[in-house]
C-alpha positions as CSV (number, residue, x, y, z in Angstrom):
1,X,-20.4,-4.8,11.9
2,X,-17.6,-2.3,12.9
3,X,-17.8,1.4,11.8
4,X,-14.4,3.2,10.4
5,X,-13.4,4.4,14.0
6,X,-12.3,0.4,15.2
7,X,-10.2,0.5,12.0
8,X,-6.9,-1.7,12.5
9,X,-3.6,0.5,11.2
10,X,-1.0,-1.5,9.8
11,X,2.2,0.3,9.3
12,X,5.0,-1.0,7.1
13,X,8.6,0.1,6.8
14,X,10.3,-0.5,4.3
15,X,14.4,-0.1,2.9
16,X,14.6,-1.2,-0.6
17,X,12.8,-4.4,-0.5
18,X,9.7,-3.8,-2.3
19,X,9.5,-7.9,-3.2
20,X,8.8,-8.7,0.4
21,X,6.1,-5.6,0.9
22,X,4.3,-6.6,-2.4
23,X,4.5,-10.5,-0.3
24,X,3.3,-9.1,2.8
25,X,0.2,-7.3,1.0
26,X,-0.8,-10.7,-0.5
27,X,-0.7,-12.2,2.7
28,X,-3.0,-9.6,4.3
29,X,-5.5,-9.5,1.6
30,X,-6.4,-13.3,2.2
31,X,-6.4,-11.9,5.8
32,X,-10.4,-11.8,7.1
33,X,-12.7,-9.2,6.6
34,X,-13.0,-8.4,10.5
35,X,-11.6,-6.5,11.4
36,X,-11.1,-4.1,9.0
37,X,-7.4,-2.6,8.8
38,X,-5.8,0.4,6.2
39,X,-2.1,-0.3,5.3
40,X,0.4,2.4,5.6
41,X,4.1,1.8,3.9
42,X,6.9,4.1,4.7
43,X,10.2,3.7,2.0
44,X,13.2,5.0,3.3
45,X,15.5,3.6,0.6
46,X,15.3,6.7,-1.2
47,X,13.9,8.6,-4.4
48,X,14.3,5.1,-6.5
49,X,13.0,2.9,-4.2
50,X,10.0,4.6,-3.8
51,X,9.3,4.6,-7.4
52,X,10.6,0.9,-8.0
53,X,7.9,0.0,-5.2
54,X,5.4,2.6,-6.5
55,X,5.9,0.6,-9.8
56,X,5.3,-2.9,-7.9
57,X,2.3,-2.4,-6.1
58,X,0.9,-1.3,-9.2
59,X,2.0,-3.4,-11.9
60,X,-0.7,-5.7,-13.8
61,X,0.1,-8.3,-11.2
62,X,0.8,-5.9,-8.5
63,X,-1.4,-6.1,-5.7
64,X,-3.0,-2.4,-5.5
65,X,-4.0,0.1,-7.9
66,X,-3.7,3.6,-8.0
67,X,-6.3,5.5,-6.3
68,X,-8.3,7.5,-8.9
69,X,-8.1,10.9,-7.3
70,X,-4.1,11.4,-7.4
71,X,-4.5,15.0,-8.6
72,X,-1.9,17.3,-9.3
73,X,-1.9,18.5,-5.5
74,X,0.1,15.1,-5.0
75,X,3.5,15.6,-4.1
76,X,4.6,12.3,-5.4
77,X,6.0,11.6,-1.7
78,X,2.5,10.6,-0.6
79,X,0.3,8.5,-2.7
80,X,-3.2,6.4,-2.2
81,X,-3.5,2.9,-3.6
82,X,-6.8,0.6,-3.3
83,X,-6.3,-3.3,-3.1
84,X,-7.2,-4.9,-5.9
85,X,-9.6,-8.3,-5.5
C-alpha cells in the first residue's frame, strides 16, 4: 500500500470547456486505485466559467461533491470537491 507522500498530482487546465473536464473526471474515476492521484483544475475562462464548471462538477449527475468544510474563509476562487462513487 502507498502512503499520501507517493500521491500522483493531476493538474487540469481548463478555458471554458467544463463538458470535457466533467468527461475527463469520469474517465479517471474508473482509473485504478494504485496509485493514488488528487486532481487539481485551473479555469481561466473567467468569473462564469468557473461557476458554470463549479455548477457541473456538482450537479446531481456531476461527478464530485462539495467538500463539507467550505467555510466562510473560502474565497470562492479556491474550492475542495470529493469524487463521488
Amino acid at each position: 500500500m502507498m502512503d499520501d507522500r507517493s500521491r500522483t498530482a493531476v493538474l487540469i487546465v481548463g478555458y471554458k470547456n467544463g463538458a470535457d473536464i466533467v468527461e475527463c473526471l469520469g474517465a479517471l474515476s474508473r482509473a485504478a486505485e494504485e496509485p493514488r492521484f488528487d486532481v487539481h483544475i485551473c479555469e481561466n475562462g473567467g468569473r462564469a466559467a468557473f461557476e458554470a464548471l463549479c455548477g457541473a462538477l456538482s450537479s446531481p449527475t456531476g461527478p464530485c461533491a462539495l467538500a463539507q468544510d467550505q467555510g466562510e474563509s473560502r474565497s470562492g476562487r479556491d474550492l475542495e470537491f470529493s469524487a463521488r462513487r
